[in-house]
Biopython code that builds the backbone (N, CA, C, O; Angstrom):
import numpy as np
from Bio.PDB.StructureBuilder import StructureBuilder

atoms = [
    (1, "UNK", "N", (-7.441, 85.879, 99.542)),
    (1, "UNK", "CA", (-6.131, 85.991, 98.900)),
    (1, "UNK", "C", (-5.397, 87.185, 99.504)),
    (1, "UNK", "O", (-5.817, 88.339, 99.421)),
    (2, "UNK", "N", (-4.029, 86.746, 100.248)),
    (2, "UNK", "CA", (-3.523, 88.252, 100.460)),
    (2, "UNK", "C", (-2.435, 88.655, 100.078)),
    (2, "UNK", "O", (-1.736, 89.452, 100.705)),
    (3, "UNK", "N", (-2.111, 88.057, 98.801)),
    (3, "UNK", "CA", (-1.051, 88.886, 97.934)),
    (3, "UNK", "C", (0.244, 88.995, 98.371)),
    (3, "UNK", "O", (0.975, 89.806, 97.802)),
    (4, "UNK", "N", (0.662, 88.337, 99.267)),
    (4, "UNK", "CA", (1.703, 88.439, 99.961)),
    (4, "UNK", "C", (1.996, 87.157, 100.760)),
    (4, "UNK", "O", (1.260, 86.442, 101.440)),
    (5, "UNK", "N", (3.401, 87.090, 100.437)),
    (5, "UNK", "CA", (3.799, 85.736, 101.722)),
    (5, "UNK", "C", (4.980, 85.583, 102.231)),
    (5, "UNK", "O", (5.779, 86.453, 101.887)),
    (6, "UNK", "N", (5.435, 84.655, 103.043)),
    (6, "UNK", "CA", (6.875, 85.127, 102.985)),
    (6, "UNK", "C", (7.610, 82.922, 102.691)),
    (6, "UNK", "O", (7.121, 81.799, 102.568)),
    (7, "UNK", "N", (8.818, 83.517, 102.726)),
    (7, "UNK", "CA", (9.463, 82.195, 102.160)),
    (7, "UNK", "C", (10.913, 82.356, 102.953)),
    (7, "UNK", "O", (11.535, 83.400, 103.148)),
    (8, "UNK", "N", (11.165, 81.378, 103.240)),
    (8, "UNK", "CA", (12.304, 81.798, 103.701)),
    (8, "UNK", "C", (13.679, 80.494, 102.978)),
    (8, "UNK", "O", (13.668, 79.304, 102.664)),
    (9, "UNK", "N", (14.548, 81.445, 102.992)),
    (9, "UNK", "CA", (15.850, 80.353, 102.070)),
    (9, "UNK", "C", (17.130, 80.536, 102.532)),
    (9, "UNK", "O", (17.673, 81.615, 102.770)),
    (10, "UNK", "N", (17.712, 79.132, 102.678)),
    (10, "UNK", "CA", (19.177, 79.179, 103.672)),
    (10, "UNK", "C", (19.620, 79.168, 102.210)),
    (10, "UNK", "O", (19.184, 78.394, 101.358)),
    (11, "UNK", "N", (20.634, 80.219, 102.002)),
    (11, "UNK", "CA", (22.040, 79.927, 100.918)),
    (11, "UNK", "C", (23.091, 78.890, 101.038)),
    (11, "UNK", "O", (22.999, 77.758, 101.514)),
    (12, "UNK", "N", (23.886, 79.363, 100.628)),
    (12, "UNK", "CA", (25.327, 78.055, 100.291)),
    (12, "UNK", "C", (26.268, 78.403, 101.235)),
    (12, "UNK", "O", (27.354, 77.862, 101.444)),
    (13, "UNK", "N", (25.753, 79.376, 101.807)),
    (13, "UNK", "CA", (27.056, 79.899, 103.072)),
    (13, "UNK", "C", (26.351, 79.632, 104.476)),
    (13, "UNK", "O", (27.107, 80.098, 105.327)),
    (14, "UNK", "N", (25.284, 79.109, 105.049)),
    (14, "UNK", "CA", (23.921, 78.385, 105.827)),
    (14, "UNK", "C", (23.157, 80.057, 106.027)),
    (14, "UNK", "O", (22.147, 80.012, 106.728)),
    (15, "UNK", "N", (23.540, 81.526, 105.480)),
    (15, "UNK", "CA", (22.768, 82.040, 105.857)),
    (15, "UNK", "C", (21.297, 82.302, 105.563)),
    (15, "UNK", "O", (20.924, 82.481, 104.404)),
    (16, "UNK", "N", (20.495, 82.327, 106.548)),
    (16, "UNK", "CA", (18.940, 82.301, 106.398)),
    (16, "UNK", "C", (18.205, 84.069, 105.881)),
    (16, "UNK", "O", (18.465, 85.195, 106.305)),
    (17, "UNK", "N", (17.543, 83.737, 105.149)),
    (17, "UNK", "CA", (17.128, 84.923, 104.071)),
    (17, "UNK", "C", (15.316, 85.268, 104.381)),
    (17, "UNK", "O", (14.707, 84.336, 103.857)),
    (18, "UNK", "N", (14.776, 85.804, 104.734)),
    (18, "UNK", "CA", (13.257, 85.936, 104.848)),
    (18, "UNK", "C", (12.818, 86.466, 103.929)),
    (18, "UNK", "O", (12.433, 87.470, 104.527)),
    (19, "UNK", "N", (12.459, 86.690, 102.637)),
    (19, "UNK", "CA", (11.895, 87.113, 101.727)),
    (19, "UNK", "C", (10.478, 87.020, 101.338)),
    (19, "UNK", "O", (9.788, 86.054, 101.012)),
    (20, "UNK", "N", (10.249, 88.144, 101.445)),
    (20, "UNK", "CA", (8.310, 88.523, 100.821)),
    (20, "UNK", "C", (8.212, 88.312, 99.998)),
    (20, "UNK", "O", (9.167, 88.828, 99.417)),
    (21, "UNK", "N", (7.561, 87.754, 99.246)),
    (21, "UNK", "CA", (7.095, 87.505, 97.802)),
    (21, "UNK", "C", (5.332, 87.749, 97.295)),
    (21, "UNK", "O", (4.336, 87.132, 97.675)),
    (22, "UNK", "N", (5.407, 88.462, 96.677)),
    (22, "UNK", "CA", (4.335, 88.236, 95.838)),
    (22, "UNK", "C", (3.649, 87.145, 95.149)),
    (22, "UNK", "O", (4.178, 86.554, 94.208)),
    (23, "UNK", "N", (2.485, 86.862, 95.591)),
    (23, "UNK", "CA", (1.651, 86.178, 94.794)),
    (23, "UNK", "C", (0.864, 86.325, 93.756)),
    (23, "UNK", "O", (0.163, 85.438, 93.271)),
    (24, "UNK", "N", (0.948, 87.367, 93.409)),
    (24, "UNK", "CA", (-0.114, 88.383, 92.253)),
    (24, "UNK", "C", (0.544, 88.789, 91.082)),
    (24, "UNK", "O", (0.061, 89.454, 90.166)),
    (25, "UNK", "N", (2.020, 88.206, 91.206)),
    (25, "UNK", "CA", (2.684, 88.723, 89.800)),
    (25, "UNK", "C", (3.055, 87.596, 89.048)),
    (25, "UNK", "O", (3.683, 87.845, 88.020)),
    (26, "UNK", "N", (2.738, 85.988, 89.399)),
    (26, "UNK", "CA", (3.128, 84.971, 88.384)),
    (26, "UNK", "C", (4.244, 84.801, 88.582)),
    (26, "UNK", "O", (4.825, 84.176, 87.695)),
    (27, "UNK", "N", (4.721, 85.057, 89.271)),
    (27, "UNK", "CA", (6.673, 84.906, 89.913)),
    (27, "UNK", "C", (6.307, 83.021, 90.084)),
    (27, "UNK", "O", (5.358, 82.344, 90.480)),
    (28, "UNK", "N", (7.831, 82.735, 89.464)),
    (28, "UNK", "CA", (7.928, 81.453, 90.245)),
    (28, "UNK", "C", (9.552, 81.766, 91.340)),
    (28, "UNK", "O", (10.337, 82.703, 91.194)),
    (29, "UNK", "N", (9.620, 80.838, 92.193)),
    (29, "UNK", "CA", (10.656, 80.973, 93.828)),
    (29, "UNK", "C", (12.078, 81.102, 92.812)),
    (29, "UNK", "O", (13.080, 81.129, 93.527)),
    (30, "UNK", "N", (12.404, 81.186, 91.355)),
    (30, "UNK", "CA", (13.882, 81.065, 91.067)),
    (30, "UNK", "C", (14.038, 82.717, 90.925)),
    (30, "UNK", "O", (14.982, 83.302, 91.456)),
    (31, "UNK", "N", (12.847, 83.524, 90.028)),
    (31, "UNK", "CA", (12.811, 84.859, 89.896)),
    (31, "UNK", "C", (12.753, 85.348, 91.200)),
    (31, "UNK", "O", (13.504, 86.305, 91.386)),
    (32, "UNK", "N", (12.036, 84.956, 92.249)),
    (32, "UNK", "CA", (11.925, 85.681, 93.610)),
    (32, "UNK", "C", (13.387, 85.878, 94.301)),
    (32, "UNK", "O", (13.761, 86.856, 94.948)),
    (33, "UNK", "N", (14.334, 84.340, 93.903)),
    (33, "UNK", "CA", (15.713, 84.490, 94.403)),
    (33, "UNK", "C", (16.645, 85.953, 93.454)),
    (33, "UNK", "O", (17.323, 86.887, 93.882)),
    (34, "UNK", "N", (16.339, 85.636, 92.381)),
    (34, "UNK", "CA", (16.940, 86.302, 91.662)),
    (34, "UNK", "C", (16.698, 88.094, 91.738)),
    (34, "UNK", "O", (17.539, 88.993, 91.755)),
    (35, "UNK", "N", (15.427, 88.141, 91.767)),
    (35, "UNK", "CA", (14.881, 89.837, 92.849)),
    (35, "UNK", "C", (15.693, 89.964, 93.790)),
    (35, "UNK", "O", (16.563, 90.835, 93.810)),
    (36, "UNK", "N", (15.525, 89.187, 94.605)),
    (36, "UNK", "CA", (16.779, 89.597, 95.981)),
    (36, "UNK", "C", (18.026, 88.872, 96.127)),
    (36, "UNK", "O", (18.515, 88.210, 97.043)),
    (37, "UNK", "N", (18.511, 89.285, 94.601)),
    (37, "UNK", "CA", (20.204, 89.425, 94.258)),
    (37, "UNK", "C", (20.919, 88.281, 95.443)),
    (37, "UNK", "O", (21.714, 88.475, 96.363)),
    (38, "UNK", "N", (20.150, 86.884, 94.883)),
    (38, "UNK", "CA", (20.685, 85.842, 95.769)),
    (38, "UNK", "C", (21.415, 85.355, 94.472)),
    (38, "UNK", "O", (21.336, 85.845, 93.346)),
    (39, "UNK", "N", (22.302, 84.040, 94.984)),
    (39, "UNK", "CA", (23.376, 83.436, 94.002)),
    (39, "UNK", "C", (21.997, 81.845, 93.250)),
    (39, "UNK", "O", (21.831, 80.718, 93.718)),
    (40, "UNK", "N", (21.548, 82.282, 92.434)),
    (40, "UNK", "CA", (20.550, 81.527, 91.740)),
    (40, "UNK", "C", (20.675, 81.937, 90.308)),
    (40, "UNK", "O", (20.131, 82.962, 89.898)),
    (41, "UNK", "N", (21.496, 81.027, 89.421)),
    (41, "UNK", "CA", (21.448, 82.084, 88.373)),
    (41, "UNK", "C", (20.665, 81.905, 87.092)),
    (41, "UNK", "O", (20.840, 82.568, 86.070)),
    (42, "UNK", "N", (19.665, 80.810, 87.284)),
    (42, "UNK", "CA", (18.097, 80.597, 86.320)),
    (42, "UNK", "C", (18.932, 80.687, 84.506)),
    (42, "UNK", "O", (18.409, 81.051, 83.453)),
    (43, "UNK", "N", (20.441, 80.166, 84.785)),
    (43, "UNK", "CA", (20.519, 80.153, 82.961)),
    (43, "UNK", "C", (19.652, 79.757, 82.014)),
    (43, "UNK", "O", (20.178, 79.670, 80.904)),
    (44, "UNK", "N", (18.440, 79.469, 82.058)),
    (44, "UNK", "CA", (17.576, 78.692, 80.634)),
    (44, "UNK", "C", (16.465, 79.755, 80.786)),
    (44, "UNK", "O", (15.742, 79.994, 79.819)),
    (45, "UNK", "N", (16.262, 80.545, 82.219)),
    (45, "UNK", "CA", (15.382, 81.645, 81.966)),
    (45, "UNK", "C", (14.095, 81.283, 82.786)),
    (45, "UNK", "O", (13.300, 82.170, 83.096)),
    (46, "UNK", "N", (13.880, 79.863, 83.163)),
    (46, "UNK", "CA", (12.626, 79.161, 84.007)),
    (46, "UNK", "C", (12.150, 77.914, 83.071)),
    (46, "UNK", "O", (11.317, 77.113, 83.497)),
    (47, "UNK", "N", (12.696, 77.798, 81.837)),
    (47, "UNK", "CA", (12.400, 76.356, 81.071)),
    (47, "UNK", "C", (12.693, 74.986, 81.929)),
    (47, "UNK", "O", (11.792, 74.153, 82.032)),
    (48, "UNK", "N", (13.586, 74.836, 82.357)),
    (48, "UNK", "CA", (13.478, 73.925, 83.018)),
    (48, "UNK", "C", (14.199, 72.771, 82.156)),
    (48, "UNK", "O", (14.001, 71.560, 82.247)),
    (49, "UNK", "N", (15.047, 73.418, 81.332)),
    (49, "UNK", "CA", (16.424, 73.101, 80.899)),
    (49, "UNK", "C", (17.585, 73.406, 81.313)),
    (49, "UNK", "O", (18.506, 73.548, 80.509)),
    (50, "UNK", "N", (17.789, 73.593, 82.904)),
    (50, "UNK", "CA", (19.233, 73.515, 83.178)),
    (50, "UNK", "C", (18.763, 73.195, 84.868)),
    (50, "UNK", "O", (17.588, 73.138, 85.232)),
    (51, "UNK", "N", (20.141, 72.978, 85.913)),
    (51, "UNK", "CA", (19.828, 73.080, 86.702)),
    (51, "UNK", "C", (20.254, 73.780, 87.758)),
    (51, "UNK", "O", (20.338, 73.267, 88.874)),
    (52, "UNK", "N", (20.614, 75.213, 87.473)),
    (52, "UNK", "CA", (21.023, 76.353, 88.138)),
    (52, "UNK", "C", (20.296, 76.770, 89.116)),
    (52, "UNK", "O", (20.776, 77.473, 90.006)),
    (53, "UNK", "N", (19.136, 76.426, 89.096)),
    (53, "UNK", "CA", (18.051, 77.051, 90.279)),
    (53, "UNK", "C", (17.927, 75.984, 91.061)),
    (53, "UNK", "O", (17.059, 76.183, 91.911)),
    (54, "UNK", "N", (18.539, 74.689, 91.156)),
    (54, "UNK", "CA", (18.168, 73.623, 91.828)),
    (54, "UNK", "C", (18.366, 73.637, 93.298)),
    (54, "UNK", "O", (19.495, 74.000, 93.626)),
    (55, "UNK", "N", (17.638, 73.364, 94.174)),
    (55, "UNK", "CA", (17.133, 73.808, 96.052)),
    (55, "UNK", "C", (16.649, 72.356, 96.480)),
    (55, "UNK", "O", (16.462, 71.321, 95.841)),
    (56, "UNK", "N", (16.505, 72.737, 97.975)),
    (56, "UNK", "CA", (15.900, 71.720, 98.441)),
    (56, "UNK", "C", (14.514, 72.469, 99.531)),
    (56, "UNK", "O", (14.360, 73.469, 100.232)),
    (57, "UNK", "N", (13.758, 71.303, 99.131)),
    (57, "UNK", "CA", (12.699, 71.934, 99.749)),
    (57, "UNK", "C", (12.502, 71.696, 101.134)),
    (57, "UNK", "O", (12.005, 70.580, 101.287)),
    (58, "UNK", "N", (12.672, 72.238, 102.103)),
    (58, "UNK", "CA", (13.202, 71.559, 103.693)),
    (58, "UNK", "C", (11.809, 71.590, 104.752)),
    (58, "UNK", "O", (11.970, 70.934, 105.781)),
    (59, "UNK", "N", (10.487, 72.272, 104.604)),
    (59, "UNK", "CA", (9.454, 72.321, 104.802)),
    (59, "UNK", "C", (8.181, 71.776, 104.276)),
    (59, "UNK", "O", (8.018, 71.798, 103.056)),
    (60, "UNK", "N", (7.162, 71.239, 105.126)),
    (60, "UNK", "CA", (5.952, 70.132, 104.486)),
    (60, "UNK", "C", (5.500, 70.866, 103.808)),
    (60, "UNK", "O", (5.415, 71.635, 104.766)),
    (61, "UNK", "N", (5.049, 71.484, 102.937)),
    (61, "UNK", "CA", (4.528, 71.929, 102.267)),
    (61, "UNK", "C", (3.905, 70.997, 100.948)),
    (61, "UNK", "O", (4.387, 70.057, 100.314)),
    (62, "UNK", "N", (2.671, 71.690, 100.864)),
    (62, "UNK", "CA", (2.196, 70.263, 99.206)),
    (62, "UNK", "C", (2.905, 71.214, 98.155)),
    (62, "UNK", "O", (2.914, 72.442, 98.245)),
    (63, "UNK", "N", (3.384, 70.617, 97.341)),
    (63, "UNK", "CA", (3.609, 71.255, 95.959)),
    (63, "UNK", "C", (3.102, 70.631, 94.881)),
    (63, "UNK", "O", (2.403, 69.618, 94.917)),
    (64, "UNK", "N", (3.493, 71.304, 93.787)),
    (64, "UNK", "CA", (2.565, 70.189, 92.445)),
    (64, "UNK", "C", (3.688, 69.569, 92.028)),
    (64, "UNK", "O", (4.871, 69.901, 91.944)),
    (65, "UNK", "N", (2.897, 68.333, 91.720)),
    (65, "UNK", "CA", (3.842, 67.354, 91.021)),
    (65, "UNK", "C", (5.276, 67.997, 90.119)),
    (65, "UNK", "O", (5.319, 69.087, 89.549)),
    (66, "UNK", "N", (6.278, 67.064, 90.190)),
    (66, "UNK", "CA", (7.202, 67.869, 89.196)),
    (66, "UNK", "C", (6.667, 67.397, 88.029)),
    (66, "UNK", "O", (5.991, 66.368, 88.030)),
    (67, "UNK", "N", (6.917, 68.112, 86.890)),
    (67, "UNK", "CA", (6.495, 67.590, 85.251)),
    (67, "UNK", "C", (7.469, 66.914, 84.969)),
    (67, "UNK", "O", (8.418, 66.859, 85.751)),
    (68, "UNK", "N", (7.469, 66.333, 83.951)),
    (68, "UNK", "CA", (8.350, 65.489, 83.139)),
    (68, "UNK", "C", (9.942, 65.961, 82.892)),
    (68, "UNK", "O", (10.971, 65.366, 83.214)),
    (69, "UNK", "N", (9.775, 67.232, 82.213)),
    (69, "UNK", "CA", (10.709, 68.174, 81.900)),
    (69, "UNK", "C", (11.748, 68.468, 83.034)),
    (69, "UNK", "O", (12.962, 68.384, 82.850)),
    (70, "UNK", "N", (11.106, 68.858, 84.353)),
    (70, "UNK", "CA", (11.807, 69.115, 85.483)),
    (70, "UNK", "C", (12.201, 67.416, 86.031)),
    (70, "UNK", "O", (13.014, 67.354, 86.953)),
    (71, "UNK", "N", (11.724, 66.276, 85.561)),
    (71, "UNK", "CA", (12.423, 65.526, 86.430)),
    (71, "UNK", "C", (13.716, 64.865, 85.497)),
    (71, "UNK", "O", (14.688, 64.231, 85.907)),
    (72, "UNK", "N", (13.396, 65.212, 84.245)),
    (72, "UNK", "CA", (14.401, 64.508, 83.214)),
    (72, "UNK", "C", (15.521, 65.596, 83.698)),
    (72, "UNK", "O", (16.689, 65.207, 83.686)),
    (73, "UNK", "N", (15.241, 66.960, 84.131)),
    (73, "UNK", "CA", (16.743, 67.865, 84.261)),
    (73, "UNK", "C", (17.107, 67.025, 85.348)),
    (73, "UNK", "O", (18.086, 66.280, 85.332)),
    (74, "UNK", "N", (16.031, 67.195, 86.626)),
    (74, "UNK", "CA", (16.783, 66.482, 87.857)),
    (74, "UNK", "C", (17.940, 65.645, 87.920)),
    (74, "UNK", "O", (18.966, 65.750, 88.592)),
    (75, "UNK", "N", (17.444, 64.499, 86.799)),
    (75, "UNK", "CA", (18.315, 63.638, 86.444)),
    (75, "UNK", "C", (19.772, 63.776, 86.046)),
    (75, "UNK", "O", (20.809, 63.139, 86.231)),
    (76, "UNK", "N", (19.476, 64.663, 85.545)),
    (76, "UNK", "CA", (21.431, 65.279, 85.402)),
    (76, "UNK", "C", (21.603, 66.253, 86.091)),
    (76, "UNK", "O", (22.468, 67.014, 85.659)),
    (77, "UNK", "N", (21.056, 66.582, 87.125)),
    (77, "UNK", "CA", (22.243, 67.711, 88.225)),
    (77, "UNK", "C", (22.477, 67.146, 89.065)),
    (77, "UNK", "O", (21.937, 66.052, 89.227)),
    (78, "UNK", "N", (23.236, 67.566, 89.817)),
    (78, "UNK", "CA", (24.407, 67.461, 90.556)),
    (78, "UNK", "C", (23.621, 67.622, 92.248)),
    (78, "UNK", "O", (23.022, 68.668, 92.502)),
    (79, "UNK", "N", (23.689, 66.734, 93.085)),
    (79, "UNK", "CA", (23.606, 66.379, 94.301)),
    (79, "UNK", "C", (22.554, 66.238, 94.433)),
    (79, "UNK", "O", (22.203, 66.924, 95.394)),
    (80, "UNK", "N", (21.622, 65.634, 93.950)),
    (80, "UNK", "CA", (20.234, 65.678, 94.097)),
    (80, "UNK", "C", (19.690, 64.949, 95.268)),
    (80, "UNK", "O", (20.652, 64.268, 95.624)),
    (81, "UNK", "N", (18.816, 64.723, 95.985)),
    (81, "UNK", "CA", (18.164, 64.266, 96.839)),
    (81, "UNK", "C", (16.587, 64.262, 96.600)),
    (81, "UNK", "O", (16.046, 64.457, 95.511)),
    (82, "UNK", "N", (15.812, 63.951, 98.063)),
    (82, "UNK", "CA", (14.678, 63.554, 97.927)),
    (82, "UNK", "C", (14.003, 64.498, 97.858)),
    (82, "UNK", "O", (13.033, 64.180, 97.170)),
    (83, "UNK", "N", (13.910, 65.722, 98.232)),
    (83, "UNK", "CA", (13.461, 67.036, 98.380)),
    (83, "UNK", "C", (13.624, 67.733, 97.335)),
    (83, "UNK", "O", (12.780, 68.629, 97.363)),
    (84, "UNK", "N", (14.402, 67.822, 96.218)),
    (84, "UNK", "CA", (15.217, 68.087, 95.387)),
    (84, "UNK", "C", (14.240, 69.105, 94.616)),
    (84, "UNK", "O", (13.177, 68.483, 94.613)),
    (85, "UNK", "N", (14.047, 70.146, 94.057)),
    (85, "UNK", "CA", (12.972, 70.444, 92.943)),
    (85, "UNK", "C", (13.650, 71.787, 92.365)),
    (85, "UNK", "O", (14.342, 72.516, 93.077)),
    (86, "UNK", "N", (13.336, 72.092, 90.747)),
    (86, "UNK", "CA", (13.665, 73.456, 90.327)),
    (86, "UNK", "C", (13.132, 74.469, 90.669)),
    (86, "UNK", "O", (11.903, 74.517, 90.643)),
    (87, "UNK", "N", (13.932, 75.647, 91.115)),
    (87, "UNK", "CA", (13.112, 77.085, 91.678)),
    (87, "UNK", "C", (12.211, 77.686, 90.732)),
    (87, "UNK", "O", (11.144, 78.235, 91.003)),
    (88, "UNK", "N", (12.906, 77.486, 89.220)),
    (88, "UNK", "CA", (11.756, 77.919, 87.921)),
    (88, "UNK", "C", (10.536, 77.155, 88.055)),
    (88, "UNK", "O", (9.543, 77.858, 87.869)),
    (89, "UNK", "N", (10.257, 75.797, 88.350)),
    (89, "UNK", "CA", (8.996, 75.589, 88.024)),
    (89, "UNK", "C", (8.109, 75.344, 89.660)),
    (89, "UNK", "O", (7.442, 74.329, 89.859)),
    (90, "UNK", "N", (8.206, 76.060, 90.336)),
    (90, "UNK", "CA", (7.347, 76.365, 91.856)),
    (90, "UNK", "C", (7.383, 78.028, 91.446)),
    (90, "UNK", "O", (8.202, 78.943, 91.358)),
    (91, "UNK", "N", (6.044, 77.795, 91.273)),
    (91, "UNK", "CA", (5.017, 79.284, 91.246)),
    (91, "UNK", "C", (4.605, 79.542, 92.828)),
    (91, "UNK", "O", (4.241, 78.788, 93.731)),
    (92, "UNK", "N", (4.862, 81.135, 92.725)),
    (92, "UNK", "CA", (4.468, 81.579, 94.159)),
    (92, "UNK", "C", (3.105, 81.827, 94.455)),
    (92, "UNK", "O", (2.573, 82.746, 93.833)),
    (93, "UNK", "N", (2.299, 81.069, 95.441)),
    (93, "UNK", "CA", (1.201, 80.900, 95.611)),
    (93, "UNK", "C", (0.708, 81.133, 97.442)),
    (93, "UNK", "O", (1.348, 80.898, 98.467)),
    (94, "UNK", "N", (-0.557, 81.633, 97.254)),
    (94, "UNK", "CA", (-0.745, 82.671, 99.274)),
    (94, "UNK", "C", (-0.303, 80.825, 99.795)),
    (94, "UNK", "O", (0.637, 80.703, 100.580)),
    (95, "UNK", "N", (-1.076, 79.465, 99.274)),
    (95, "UNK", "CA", (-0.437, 78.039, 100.538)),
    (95, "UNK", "C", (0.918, 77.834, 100.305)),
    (95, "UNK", "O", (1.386, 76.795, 100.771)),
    (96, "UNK", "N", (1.904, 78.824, 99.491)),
    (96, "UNK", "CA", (3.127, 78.289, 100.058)),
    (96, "UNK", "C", (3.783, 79.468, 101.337)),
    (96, "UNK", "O", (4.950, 79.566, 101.715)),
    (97, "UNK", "N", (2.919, 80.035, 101.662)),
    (97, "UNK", "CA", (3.509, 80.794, 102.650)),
    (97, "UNK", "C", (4.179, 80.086, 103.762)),
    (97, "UNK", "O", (3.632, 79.088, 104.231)),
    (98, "UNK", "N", (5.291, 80.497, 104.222)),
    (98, "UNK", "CA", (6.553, 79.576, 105.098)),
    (98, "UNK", "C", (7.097, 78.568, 104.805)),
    (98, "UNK", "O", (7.615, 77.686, 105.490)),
    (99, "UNK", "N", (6.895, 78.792, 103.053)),
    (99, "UNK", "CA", (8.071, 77.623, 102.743)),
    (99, "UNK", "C", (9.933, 77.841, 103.073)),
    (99, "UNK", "O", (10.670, 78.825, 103.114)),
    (100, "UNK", "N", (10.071, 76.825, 103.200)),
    (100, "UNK", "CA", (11.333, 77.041, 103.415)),
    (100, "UNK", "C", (12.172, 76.388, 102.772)),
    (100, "UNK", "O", (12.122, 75.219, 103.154)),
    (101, "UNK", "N", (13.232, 76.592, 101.667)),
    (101, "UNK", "CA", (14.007, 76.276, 100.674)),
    (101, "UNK", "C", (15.381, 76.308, 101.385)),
    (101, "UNK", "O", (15.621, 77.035, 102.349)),
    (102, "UNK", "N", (16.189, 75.517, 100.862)),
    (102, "UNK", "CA", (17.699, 75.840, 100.804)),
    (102, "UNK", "C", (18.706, 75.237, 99.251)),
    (102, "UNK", "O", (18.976, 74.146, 98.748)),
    (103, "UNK", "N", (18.960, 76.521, 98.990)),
    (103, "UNK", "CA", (19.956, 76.346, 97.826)),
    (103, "UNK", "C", (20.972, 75.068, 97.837)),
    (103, "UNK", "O", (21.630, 74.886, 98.861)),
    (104, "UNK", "N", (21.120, 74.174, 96.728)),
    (104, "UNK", "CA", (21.462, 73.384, 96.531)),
    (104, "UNK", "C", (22.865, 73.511, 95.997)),
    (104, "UNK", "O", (22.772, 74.234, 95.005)),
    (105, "UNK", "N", (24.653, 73.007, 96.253)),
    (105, "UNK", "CA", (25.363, 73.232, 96.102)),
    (105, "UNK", "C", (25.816, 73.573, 94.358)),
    (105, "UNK", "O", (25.199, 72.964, 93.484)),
    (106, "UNK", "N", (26.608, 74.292, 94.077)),
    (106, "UNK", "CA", (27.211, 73.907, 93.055)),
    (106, "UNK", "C", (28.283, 72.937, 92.660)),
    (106, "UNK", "O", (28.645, 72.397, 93.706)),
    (107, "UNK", "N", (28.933, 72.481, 91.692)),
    (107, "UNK", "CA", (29.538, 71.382, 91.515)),
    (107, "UNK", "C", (30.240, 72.254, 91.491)),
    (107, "UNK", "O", (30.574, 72.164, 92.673)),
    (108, "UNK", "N", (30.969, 73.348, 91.018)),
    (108, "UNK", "CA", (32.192, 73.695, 91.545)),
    (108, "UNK", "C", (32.513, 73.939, 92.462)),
    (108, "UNK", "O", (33.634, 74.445, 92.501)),
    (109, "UNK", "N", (31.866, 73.776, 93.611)),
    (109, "UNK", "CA", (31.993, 73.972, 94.978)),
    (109, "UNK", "C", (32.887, 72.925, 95.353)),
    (109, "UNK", "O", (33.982, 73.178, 95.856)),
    (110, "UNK", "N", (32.444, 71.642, 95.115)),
    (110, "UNK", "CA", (33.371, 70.355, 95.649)),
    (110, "UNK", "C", (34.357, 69.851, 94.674)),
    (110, "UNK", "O", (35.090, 68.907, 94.969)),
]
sb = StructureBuilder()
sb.init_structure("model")
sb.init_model(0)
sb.init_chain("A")
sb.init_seg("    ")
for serial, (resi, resn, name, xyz) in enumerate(atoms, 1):
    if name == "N":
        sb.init_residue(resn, " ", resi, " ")
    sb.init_atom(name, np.array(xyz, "f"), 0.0, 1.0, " ", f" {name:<3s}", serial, name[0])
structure = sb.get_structure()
């Protein structure tokens, strides 16, 4: 285990972000955005009742299944795709090292 990984995440403007994250503190990837004062703004807190943290996951990586909860939100946000998943419920873990995320638009954007 080495406590450390990195992740990397394109924002809403295409710029690319390299961020270290901890694996040893129970962080899931919406708090990690939110540490480095990215535009993610986790309104429900990581419940997985809204879809403010919503990304796309752009790298193979395995993840765990989405739960129920996260796919019923899916269902009502806005631009979803196949990759689609909430930043609250992906816990930071040493096999997601080089994941690579990109923030998912807002609807007031278009």
């Amino acid at each position: 285990m080495k406590d450390m990984i990195q992740i990397t995440l394109v924002d809403r403007q295409g710029e690319t972000h390299y961020l270290d994250a901890p694996t040893d503190m129970g962080l899931n990837l919406m708090e990690l955005c939110k540490a480095n004062e990215l535009p993610v703004k986790g309104t429900c807190g990581g419940m997985a009742l809204c879809s403010t943290c919503h990304l796309y996951i752009e790298s193979n990586h395995h993840l765990p299944e989405a739960t129920n909860d996260e796919e019923d939100m899916m269902d009502q946000a806005f631009f979803v795709k196949e990759n689609s998943r909430l930043g609250c419920q992906i816990k930071l873990s040493d096999d997601l090292d080089g994941l690579v995320v990109r923030l998912a638009p807002e609807d007031e954007e278009f």
